[in-house]
N, C-alpha and C positions, 0 to 999 in steps of 0.2 A: 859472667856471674854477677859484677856490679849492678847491671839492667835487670837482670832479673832482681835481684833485692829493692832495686828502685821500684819496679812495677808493681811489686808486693806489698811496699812500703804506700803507692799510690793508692791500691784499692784498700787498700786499710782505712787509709786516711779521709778516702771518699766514702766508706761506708759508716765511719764516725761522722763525718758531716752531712751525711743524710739521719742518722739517729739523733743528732742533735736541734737539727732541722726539724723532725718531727715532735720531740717533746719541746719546743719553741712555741711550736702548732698545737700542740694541745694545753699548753700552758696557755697562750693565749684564747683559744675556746672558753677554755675552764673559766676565767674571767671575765669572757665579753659577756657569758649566761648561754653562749652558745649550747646549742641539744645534741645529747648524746643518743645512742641508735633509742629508736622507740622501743617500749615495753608496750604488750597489748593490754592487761587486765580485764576485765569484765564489767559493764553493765544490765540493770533488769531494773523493771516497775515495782515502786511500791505504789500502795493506797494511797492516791494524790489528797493533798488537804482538803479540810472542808471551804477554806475560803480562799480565793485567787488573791496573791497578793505579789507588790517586789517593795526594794528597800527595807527587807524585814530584819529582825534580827532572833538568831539563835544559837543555843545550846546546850549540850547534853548535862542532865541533873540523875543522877541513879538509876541508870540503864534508857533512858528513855528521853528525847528528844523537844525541846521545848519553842514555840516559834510565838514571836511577841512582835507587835507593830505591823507597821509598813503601809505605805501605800495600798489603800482598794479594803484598810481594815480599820476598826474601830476602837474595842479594849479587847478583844477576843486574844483570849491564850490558851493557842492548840498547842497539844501534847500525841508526840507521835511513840507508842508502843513498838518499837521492831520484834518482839516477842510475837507481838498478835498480831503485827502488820494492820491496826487498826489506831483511831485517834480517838479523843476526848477534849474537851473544856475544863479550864482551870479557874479561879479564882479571875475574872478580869484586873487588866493592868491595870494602873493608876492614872494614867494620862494616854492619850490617845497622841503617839509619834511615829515617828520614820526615821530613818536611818541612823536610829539608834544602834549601843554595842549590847551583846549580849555576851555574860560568864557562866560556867558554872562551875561554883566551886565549896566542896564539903557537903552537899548534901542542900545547897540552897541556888534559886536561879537569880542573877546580877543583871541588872537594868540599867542601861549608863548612858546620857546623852540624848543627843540625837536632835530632829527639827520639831516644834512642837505644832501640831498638824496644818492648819491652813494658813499662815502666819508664816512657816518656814523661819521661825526664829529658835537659834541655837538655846539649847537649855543646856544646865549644870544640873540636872534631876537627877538620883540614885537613886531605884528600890532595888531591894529583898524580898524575892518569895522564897516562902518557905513549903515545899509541896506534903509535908505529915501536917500544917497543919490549917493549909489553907488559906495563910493570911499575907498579905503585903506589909511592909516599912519604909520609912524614910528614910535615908542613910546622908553623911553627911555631903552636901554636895560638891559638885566638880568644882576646884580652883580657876577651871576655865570652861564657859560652857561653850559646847560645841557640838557641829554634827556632823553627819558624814566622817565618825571616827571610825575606831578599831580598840578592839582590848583583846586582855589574854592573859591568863594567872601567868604568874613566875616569882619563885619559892613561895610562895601563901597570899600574895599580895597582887590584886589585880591591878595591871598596868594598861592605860587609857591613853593612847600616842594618835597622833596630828586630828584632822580634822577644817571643818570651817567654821571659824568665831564668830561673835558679835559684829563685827565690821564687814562682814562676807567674805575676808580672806582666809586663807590657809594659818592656819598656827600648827607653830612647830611643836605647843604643849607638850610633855610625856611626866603625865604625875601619874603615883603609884597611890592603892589603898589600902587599908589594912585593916578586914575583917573583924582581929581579934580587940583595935582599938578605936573604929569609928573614925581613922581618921586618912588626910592627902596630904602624900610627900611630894616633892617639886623634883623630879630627876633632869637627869642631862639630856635638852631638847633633841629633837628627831632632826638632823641635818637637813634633811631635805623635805621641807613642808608640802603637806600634801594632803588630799581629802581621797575617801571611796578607795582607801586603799586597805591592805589585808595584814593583821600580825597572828604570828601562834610563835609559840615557844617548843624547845628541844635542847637537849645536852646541855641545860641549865643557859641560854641563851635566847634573847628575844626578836625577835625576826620582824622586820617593816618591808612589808614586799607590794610592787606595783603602785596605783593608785592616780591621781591627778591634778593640775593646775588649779586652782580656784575656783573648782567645780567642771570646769574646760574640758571635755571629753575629747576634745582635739589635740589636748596637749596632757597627751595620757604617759606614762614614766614607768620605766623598767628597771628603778630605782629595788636595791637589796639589801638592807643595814640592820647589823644586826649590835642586839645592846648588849653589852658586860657589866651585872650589876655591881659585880664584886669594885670593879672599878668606875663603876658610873660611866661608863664611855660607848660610844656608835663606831663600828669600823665598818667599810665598804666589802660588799662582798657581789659574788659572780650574778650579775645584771638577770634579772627575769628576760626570759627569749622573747617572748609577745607582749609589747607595750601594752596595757590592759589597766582600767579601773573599775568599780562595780563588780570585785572581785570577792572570793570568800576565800578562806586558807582553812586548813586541819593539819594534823600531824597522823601519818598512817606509818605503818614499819620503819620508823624513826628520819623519815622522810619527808617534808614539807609539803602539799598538795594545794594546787592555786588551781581554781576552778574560776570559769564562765569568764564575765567584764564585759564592758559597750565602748565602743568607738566608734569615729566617725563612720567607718563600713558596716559594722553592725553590731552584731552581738556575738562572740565569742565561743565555742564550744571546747576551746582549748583548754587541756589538764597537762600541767607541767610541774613535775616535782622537784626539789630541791634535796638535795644531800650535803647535809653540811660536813660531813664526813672529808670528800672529796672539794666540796665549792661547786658542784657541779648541778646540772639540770637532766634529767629525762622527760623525753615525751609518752603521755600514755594514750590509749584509744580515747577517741571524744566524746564528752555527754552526748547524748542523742535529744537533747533539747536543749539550743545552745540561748542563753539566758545573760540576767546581771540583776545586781540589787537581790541575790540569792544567797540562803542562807546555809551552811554546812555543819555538819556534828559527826564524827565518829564511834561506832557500839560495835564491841566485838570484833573487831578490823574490817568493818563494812566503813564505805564513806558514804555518806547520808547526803543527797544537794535538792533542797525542798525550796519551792517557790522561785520568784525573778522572772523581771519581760523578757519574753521572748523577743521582745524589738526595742530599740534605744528609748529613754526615753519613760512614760508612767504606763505600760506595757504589763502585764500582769497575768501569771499561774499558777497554779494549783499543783506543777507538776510534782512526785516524787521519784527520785532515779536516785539508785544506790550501786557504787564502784566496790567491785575487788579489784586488788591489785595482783593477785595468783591467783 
């Protein structure tokens, strides 16, 4: 009778060290950024833009789509309708750049940064468009000008994190703006400096995902930091699965969505989302024109990925492809 309570006592204790084995294993996943089983979702064609362009920047302004800059463009500012699945011209931009940020936020589109076009010299430039009433502004400029950034409202105030400065390095910058007072506050730097990389916000939290070295597409980061305003602070979170820069981010079904990026193999068609929920990663099905220096907006839980080469590099399309995620 002893041996048998020993035996029973063994398989117990072996089948506890296999369940704790396994949530070890997924504890560690959940951290490295490793992917969980793929989700499919769906892709289809919209009406590609009127002009071929990458390094653009965009964003959604009152149901509709707005694309400024880039490479292969001049001051032209298309506006994409998902209603009519057709485009328009807006007010031209003020300055002819690339890889500027683009917001949108209350009913007005945010212009921030970026290279200023054949010079590749970082500006501090802000405008305001206003689409009721057709007119651009000056707004007060960047504390640090730079390009190859990233922004992204969070609580009312648009936040403008890393980038390349004046000297052609990385800066870790992360100031905030504030609409209602015209003015930049200096927040707690972005740990890990870096340019061409992707932020969007979710559950009152600011998201720095991917991106790269000092321009370096070879030394591309699966970097994932996410900001606490309430505390002013960056904590580390579950690494992006495909090192990737020249990337775009959205927020879909409370979910983080990284689209496209260039590396040294090529160009990326990889969609990977983020649940901050969990810390975790899933795979969705891939653009079917895999790109970088592309812009993304989400309208009505479509995700929207207009423009970006198809090859590393000043590579340049017109394309429109828009993801379901059901």
């Amino acid at each position: 009778m002893p041996d048998v309570q020993l035996q029973r006592k063994g398989r117990i204790m072996f089948k506890f060290a296999l369940m704790l084995a396994a949530l070890m294993l997924e504890t560690t996943l959940f951290g490295s950024g490793a992917l969980l089983a793929e989700d499919s979702g769906r892709w289809s064609a919209g009406a590609p833009m009127p002009s071929a362009r990458t390094e653009v920047s965009a964003a959604e302004v009152n149901g509709k789509i707005y694309v400024a800059g880039g490479l292969g463009a001049r001051r032209e500012l298309e506006i994409y309708d998902p209603a009519t699945d057709g485009w328009s011209r807006g007010v031209p931009i003020p300055r002819v750049v690339h890889h500027a940020a683009a917001v949108g936020w209350n009913g007005k589109l945010y212009l921030i940064g970026g290279y200023l076009d054949r010079s590749w010299t970082p500006s501090d430039a802000v405008h305001e468009y206003d689409p009721e009433t057709g007119r651009w502004r000056d707004l007060a400029p960047l504390p640090t000008a730079r390009g190859a950034l990233a922004a992204a409202v969070l609580d009312g105030h648009i936040h403008a994190v890393g980038g390349v400065g004046l000297d052609r390095k990385n800066t870790n910058a992360h100031e905030s703006y504030d609409p209602t007072t015209n003015r930049w506050t200096v927040r707690a730097p972005l740990p890990t400096a870096r340019d061409h990389l992707a932020v969007a916000t979710v559950s009152g939290r600011l998201y720095a995902i991917g991106g790269r070295i000092n321009g370096d597409y070879d030394r591309n980061l699966t970097a994932n930091e996410a900001y606490d305003p309430m505390a002013d602070r960056w904590e580390e979170k579950a690494y992006l699965p495909t090192a990737r820069s020249g990337i775009a981010a959205a927020v879909l079904d409370s979910h983080i969505f990284v689209v496209g990026g260039e590396g040294k193999s090529g160009t990326f068609s990889e969609v990977e989302a983020y649940d901050p929920r969990t810390n975790s990663w899933n795979a969705y099905a891939p653009m079917p024109t895999a790109r970088h220096g592309l812009g993304v907006a989400v309208v009505d839980d479509k995700l929207f990925v207009i423009a970006g080469g198809p090859k590393p590099g000043a590579s340049r399309s017109a394309a429109n492809e828009i993801f379901v995620a059901r």
